[in-house]
C-alpha positions as CSV (number, residue, x, y, z in Angstrom):
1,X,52.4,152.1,69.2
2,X,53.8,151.2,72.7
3,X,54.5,147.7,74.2
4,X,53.9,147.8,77.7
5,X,55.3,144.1,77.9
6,X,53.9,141.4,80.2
7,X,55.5,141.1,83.2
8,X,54.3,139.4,87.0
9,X,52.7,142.4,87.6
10,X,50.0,142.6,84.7
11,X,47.1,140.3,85.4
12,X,43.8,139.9,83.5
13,X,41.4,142.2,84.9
14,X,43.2,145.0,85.9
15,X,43.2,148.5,84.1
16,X,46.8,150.5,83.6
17,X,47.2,154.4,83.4
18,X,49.2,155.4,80.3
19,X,50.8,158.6,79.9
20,X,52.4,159.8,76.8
21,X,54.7,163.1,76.5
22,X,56.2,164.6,73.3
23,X,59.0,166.4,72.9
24,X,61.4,168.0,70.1
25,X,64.9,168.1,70.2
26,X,65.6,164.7,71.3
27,X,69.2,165.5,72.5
28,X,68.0,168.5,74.5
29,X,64.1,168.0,74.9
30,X,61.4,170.8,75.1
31,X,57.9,169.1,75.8
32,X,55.3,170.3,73.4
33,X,52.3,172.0,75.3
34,X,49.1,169.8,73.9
35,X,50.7,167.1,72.5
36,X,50.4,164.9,75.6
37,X,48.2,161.6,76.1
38,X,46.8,159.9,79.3
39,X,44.1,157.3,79.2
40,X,43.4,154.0,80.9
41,X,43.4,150.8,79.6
42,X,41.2,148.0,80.4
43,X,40.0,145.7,81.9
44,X,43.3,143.2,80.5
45,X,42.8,140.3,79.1
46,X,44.0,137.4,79.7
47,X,46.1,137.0,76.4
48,X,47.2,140.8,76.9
49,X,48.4,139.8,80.7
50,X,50.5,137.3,79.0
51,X,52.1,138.6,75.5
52,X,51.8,142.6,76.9
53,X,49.5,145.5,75.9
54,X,50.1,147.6,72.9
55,X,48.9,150.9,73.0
56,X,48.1,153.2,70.4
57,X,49.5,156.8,70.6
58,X,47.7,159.1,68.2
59,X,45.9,160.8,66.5
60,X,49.3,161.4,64.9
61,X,48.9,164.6,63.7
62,X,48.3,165.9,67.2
63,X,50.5,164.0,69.5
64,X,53.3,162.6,66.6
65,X,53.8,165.4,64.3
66,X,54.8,167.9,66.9
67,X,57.9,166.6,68.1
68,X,59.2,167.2,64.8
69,X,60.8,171.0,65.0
70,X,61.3,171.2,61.5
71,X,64.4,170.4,58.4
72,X,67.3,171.0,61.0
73,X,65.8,169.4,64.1
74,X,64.2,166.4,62.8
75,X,64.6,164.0,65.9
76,X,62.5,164.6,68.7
77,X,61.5,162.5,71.8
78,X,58.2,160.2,73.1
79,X,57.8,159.5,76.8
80,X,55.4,157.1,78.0
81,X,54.8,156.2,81.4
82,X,52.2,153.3,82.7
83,X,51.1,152.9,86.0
84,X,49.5,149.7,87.9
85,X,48.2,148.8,91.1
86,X,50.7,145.9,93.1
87,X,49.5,144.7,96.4
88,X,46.9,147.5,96.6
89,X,49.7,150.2,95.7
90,X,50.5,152.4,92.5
91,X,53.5,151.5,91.1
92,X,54.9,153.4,88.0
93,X,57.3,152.6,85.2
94,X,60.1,154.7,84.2
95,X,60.0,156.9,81.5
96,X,60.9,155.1,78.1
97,X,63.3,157.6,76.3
98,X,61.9,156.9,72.7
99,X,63.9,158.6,69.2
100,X,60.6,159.9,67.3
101,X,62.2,160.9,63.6
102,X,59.9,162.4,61.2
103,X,61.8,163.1,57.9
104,X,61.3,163.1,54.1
105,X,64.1,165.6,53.3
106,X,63.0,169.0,53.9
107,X,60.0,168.0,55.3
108,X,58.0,165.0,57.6
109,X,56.7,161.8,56.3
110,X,53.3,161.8,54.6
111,X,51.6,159.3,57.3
112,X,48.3,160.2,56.3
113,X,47.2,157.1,54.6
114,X,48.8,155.1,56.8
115,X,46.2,152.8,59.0
């Protein structure tokens, strides 16, 4: 999950373009081809204007998973990037630079029951 946190900017109604880029080898990243996610969201309520959007980035197996590059590489990197309309303009956020570690030893973390 991602916060895009409330700010002046987000106001009930609007929709906001969310991108998501994964990556292994968080200290030196290579993005993963297919692991990517962009989707609007919206129309924001009112109680989302005020306490932020949280956005789901998944399925896990397809956009999570892959930034793990195996026992010796365990940390890799999420990007996510939203964009919304000010004054009739697109404005977008940086980048978040987001540790993604997947580890159980010599392998990643059994999420599959997770909800």
């Amino acid at each position: 999950h991602y916060l895009i946190p409330p700010s002046d900017y987000l106001k009930s109604g609007m929709t906001i373009d969310v991108e998501w880029k994964a990556y292994t080898t968080y200290g030196n990243p290579v993005l993963v081809p297919g692991a990517g996610l962009s989707e609007t969201l919206g129309p924001i309520s009112d109680v989302e204007a005020a306490n932020g959007v949280m956005w789901f980035v998944g399925p896990y197996d397809t956009k999570i998973l892959p930034t793990w590059a195996g026992p010796t590489d365990q940390e890799g990197k999420g990007e996510v990037t939203y964009t919304l309309s000010v004054n009739g303009k697109d404005e977008t956020s940086a980048a978040s630079d987001t540790g993604v570690v997947l580890s159980a030893g010599g392998g990643t973390c059994d999420l599959s029951t997770v909800p």
